[in-house]
RODO-2510 file (C-alpha; in nm, 4 decimals, decimal comma):
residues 334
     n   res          X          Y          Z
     1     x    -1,9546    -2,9189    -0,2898
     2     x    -1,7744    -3,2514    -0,2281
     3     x    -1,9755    -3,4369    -0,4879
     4     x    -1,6979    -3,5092    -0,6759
     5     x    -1,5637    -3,7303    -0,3893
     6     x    -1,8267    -3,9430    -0,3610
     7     x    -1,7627    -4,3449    -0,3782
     8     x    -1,6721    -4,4382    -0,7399
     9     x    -1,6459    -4,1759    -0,8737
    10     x    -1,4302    -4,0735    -1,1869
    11     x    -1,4459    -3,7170    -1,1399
    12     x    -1,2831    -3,7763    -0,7991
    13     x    -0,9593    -3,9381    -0,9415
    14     x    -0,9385    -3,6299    -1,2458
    15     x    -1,0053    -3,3791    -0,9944
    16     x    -0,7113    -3,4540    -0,7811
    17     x    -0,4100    -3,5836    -1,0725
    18     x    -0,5094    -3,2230    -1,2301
    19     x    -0,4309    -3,0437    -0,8639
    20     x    -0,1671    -3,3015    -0,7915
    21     x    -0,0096    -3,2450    -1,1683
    22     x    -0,0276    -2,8380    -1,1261
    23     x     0,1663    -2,8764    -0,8108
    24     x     0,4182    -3,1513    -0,9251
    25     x     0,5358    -3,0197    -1,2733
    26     x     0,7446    -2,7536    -1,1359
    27     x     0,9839    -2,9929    -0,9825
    28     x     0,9254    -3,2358    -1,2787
    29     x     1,0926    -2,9897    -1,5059
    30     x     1,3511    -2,8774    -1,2116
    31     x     1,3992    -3,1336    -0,9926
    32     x     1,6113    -3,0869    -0,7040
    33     x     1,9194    -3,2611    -0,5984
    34     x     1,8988    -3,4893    -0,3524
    35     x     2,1029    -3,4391    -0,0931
    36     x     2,3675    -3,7118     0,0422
    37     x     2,5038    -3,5158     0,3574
    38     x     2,2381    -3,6374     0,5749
    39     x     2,2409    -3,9005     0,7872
    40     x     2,0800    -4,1861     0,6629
    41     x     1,9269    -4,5481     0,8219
    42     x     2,0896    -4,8197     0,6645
    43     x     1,7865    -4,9460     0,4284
    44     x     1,7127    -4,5658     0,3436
    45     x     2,0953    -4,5062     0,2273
    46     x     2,1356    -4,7823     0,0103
    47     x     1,7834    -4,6974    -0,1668
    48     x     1,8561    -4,3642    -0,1707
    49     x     2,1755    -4,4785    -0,4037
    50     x     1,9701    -4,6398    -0,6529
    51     x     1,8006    -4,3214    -0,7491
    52     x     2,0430    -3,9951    -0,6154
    53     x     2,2109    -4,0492    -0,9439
    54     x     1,9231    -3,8161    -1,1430
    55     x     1,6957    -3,6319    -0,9861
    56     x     1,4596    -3,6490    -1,1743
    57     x     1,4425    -4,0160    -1,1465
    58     x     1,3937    -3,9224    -0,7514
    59     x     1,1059    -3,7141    -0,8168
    60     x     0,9006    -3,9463    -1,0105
    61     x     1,0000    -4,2223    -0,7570
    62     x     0,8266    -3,9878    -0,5113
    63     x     0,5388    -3,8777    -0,6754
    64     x     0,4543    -4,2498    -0,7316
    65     x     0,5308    -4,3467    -0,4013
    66     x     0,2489    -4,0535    -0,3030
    67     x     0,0456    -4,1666    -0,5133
    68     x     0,0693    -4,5475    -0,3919
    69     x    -0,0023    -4,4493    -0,0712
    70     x    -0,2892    -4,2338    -0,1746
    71     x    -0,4314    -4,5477    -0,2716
    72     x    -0,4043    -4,7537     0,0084
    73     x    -0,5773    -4,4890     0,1910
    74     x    -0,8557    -4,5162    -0,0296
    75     x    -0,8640    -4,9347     0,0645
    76     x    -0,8110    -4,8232     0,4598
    77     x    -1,0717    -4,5688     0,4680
    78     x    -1,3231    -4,7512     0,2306
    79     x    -1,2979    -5,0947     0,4247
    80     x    -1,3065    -4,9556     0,8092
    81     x    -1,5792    -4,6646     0,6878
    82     x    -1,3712    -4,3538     0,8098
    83     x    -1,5952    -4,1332     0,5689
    84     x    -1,8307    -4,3826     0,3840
    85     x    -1,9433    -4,1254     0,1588
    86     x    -1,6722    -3,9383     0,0561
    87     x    -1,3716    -4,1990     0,0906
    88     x    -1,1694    -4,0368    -0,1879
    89     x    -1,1458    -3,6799     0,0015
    90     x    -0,8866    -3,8281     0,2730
    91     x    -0,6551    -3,9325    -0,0179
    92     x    -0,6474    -3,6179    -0,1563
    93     x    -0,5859    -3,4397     0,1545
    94     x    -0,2955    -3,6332     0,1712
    95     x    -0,1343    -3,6068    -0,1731
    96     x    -0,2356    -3,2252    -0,1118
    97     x    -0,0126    -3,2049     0,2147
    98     x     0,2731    -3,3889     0,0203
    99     x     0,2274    -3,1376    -0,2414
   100     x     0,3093    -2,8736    -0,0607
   101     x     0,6740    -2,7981     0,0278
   102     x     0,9594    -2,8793    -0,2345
   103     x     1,1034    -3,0835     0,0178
   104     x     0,8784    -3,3645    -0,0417
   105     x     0,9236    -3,3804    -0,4279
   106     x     1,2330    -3,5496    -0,3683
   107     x     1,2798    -3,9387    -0,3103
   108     x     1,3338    -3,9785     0,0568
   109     x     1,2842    -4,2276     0,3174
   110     x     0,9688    -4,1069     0,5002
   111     x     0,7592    -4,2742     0,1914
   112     x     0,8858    -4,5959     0,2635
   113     x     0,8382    -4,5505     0,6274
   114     x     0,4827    -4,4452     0,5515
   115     x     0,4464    -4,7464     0,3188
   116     x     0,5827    -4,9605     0,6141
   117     x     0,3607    -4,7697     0,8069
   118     x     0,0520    -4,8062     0,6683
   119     x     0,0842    -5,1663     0,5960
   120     x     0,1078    -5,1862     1,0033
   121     x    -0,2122    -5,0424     1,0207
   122     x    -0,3755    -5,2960     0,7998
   123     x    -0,2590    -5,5744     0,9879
   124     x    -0,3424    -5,3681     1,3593
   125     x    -0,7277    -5,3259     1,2029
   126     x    -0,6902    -5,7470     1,1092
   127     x    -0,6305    -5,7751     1,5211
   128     x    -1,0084    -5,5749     1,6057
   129     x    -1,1965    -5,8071     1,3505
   130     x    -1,0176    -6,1081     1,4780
   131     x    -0,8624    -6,2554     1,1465
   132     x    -0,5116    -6,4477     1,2672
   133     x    -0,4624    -6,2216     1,5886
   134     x    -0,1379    -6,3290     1,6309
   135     x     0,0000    -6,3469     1,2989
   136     x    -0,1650    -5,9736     1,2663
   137     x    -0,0074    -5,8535     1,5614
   138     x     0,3686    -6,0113     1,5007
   139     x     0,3142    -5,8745     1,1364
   140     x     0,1994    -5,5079     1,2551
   141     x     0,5241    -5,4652     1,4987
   142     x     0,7838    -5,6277     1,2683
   143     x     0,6258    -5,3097     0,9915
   144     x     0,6531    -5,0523     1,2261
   145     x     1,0243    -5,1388     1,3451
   146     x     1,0823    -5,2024     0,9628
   147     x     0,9930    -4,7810     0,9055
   148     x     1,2322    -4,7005     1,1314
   149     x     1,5199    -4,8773     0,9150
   150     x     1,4046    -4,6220     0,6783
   151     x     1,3480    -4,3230     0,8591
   152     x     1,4958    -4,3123     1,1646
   153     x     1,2472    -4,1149     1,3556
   154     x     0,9862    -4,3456     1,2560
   155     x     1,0753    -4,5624     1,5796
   156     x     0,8615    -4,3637     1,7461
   157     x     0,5756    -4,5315     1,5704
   158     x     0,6391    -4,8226     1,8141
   159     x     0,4792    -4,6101     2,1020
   160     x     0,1754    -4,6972     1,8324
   161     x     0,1334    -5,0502     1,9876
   162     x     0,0858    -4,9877     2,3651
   163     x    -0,1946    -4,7620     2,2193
   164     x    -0,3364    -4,9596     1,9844
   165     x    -0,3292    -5,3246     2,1489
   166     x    -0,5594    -5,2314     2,4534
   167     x    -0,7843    -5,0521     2,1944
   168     x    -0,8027    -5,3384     1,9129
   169     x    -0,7559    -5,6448     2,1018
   170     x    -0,9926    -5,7300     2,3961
   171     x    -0,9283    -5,9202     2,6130
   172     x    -0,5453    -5,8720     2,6252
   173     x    -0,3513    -6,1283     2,7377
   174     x     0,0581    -6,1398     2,8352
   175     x     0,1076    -6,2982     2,4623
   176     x     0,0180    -6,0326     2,2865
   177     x     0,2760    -5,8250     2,4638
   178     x     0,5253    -6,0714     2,3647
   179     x     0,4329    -6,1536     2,0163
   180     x     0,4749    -5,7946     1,9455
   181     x     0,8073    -5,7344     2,1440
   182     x     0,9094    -6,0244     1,8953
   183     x     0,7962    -5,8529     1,5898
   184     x     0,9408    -5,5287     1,6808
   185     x     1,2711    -5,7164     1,7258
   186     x     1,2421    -5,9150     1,3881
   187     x     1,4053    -5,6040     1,1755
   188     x     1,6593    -5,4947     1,4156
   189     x     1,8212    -5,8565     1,5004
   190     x     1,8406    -5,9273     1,0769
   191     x     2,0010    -5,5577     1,0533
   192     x     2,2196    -5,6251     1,3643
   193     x     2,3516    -5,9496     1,2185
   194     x     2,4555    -5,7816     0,8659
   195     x     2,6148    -5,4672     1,0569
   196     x     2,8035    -5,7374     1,2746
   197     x     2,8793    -5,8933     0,9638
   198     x     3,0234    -5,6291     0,8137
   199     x     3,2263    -5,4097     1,0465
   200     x     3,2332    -5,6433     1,3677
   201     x     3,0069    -5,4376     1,6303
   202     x     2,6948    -5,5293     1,6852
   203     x     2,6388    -5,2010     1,8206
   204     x     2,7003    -4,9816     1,4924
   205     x     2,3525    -4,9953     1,4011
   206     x     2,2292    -4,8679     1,7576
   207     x     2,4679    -4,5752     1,6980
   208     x     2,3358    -4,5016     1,3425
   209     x     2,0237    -4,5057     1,5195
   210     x     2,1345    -4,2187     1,7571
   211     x     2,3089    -4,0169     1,4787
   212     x     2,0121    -4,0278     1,2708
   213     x     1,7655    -3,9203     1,5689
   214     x     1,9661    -3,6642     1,7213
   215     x     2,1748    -3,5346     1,3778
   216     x     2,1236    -3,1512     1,3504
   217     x     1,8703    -3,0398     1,0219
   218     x     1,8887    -2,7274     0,8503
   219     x     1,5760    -2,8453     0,6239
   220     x     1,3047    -2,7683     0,8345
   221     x     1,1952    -2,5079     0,6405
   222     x     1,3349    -2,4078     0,2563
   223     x     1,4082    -2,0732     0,3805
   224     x     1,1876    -2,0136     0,6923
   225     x     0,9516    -1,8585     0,5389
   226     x     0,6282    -1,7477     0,7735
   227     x     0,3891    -1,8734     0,5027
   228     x     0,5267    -2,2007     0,5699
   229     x     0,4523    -2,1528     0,9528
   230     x     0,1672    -2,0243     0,8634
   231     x     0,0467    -2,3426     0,6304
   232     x     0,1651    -2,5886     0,9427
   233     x    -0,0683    -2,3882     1,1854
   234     x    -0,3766    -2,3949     0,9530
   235     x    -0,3241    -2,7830     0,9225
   236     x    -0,2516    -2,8219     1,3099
   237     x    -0,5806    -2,5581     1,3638
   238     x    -0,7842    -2,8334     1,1091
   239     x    -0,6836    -3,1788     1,3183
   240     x    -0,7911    -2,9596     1,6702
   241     x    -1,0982    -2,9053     1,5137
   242     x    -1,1680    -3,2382     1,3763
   243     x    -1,0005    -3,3977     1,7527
   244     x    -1,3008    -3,1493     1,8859
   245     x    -1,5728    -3,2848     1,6319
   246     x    -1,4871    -3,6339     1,7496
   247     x    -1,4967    -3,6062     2,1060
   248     x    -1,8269    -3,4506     2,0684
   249     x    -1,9469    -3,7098     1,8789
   250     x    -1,7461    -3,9941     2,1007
   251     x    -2,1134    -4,1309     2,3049
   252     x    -2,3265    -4,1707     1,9059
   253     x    -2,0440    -4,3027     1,6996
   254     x    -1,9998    -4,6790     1,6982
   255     x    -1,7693    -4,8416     1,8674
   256     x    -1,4868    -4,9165     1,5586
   257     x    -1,4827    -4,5904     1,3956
   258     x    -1,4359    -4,3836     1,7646
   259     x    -1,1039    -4,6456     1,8310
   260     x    -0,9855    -4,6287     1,4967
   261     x    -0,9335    -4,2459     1,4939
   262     x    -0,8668    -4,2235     1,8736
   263     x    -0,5614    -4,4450     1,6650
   264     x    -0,5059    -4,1625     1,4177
   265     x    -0,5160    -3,9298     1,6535
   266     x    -0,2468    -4,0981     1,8628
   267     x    -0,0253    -4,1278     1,6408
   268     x    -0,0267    -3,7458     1,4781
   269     x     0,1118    -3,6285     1,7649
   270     x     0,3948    -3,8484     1,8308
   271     x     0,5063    -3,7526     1,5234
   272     x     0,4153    -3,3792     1,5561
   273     x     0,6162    -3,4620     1,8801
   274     x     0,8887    -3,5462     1,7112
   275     x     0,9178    -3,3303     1,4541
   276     x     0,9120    -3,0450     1,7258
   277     x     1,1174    -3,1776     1,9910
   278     x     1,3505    -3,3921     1,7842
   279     x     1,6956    -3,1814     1,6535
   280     x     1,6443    -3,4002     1,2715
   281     x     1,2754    -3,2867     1,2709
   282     x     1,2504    -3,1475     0,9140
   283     x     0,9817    -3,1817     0,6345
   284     x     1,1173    -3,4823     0,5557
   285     x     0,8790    -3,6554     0,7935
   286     x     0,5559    -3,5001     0,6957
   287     x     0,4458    -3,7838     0,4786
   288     x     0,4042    -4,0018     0,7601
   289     x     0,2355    -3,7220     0,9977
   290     x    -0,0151    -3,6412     0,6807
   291     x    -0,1500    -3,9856     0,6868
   292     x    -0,3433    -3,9348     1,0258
   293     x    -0,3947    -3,5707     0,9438
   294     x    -0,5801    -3,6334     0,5950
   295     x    -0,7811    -3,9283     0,8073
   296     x    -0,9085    -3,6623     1,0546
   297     x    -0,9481    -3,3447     0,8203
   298     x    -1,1388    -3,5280     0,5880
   299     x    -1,3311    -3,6322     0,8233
   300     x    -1,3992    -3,2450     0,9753
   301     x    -1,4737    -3,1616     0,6277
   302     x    -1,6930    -3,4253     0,5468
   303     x    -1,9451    -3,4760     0,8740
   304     x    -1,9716    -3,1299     0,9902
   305     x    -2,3012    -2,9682     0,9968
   306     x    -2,1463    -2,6489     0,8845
   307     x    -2,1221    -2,6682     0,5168
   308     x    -2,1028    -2,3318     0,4330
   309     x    -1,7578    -2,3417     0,6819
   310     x    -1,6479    -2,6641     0,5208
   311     x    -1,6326    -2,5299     0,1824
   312     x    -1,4452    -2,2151     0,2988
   313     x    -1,1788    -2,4469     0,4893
   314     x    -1,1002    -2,6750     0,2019
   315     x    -1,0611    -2,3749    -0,0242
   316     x    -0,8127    -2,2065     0,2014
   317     x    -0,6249    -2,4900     0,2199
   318     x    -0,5888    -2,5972    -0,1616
   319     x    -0,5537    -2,1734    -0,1936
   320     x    -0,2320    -2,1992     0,0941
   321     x    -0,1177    -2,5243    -0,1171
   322     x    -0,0540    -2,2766    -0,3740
   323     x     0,0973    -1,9944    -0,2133
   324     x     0,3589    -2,1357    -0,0386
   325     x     0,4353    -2,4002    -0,3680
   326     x     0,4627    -2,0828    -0,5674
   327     x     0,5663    -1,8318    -0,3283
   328     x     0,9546    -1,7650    -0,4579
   329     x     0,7833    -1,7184    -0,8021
   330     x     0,5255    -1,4939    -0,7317
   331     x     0,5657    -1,2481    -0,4348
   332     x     0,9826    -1,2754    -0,4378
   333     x     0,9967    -1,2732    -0,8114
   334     x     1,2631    -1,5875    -0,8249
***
């Protein structure tokens, strides 16, 4: 059934443009308006002007941004052997999840942040093979506090490192702590300066910060619909299921793979965390919560012994990708 994911193949790459297309072209020929009420991090805002001025110039950014990332998921999962046999099905679990809610087929700042965020986990996989430890670690931080310039609740990606040092990097040693502190400081000192620069306080971006985090959102949900709850649930029900697979497997898998998605596993519930607990939680921040989802339903889907199961999960969810894309259309008749 997932034959056409296997490694190299075309049918893989056609299979997933002609969902991805089917999903996108909707918003291609409507695209919505990007909205400039919100508050914004200072690196989000002014990339945000460069493309608010047509929207459909936002959706394509997005869609290629998606698609970028899909790709980089493909390297990641290829080169560290989440699924070795099927390393194109957690890319397309991801561009599936982005598919989903009209929310995300408008430019935003959680693709950046997810860019920023996934080039952090490059360089945190660099530390475990032992290729410039240092340099990998100083490089990983100053990413992850980069997101957060972007997307503000992306700082929470920071609670990554306590995590994923210990795991990664054994022995530790005091420098590593401090090598990252540094890195993690690297974005916030530049963007301090130009703030202090500009208006005089120092303190302006820590405030932005705060707004950003704490800012009220009316876009969790297009119109709070229940399919939409009901499409979140079926994705958290898939990552407790693969969480389960995993531990189950914890005492025959080898040593990288079990730390790498005890990583991924990590860090989808800080951000579930925070887009639960957090008042600016919205759908805005699902791009960077379906990169360790797609890692760990893709990997349910592919290693289970149940096949028969497999097959019906992946069909429900590309079947709930559609209903709640198409809902308004269909069942309200909008």
């Amino acid at each position: 059934m997932f034959g056409i994911f296997k490694k190299r193949s075309a049918s893989a790459a056609f299979f997933s443009l002609l969902i991805t297309l089917s999903l996108w072209l909707p918003s291609f020929f409507a695209p919505m308006q990007v909205k400039d009420d919100i508050p914004m991090m200072p690196l989000e805002q002014h990339f945000m002007e460069l493309v608010e001025l047509s929207p459909l110039l936002s959706t394509i950014a997005a869609f290629l941004l998606m698609y970028l990332l899909a790709g980089m998921l493909i390297s990641l999962s290829g080169k560290h052997f989440f699924a070795p046999e099927q390393i194109h099905l957690p890319p397309f679990v991801f561009v599936l999840i982005c598919s989903t809610f009209p929310l995300q087929k408008c430019m935003n700042g959680s693709y950046i942040a997810a860019l920023c965020f996934m080039t952090g986990l490059f360089l945190l996989l660099r530390v475990y093979l032992r290729k410039r430890v240092f340099a990998s670690i100083f490089s990983a931080a100053m990413f992850l506090a980069l997101a957060s310039l972007f997307s503000a609740s992306a700082v929470f990606l920071l609670l990554i490192l306590p995590i994923a040092l210990p795991l990664l990097c054994t022995p530790m040693a005091w420098r590593h702590w401090v090598i990252a502190l540094c890195g993690a400081a690297l974005p916030y000192l530049y963007a301090g300066a130009a703030f202090y620069v500009a208006t005089g306080d120092v303190f302006t971006l820590f405030q932005r910060l705060y707004t950003c985090l704490f800012a009220a959102s009316n876009w969790v949900f297009e119109n709070g619909w229940v399919v939409e709850w009901v499409y979140l649930s079926y994705l958290l029900l898939l990552v407790v299921m693969a969480m389960s697979m995993l531990l189950r497997g914890m005492l025959t898998s080898r040593v990288k793979v079990r730390k790498i998605h005890m990583l991924f596993v990590w860090t989808f519930f800080i951000m579930l965390a925070v887009m639960v607990t957090l008042p600016s939680g919205s759908m805005f921040l699902l791009p960077l919560m379906a990169v360790p989802a797609s890692v760990l339903i893709a990997n349910l889907l592919t290693l289970t012994r149940h096949r028969r199961m497999a097959g019906f999960f992946f069909f429900m969810l590309i079947a709930l990708t559609y209903v709640v894309q198409y809902y308004d259309a269909v069942v309200l008749g909008e």
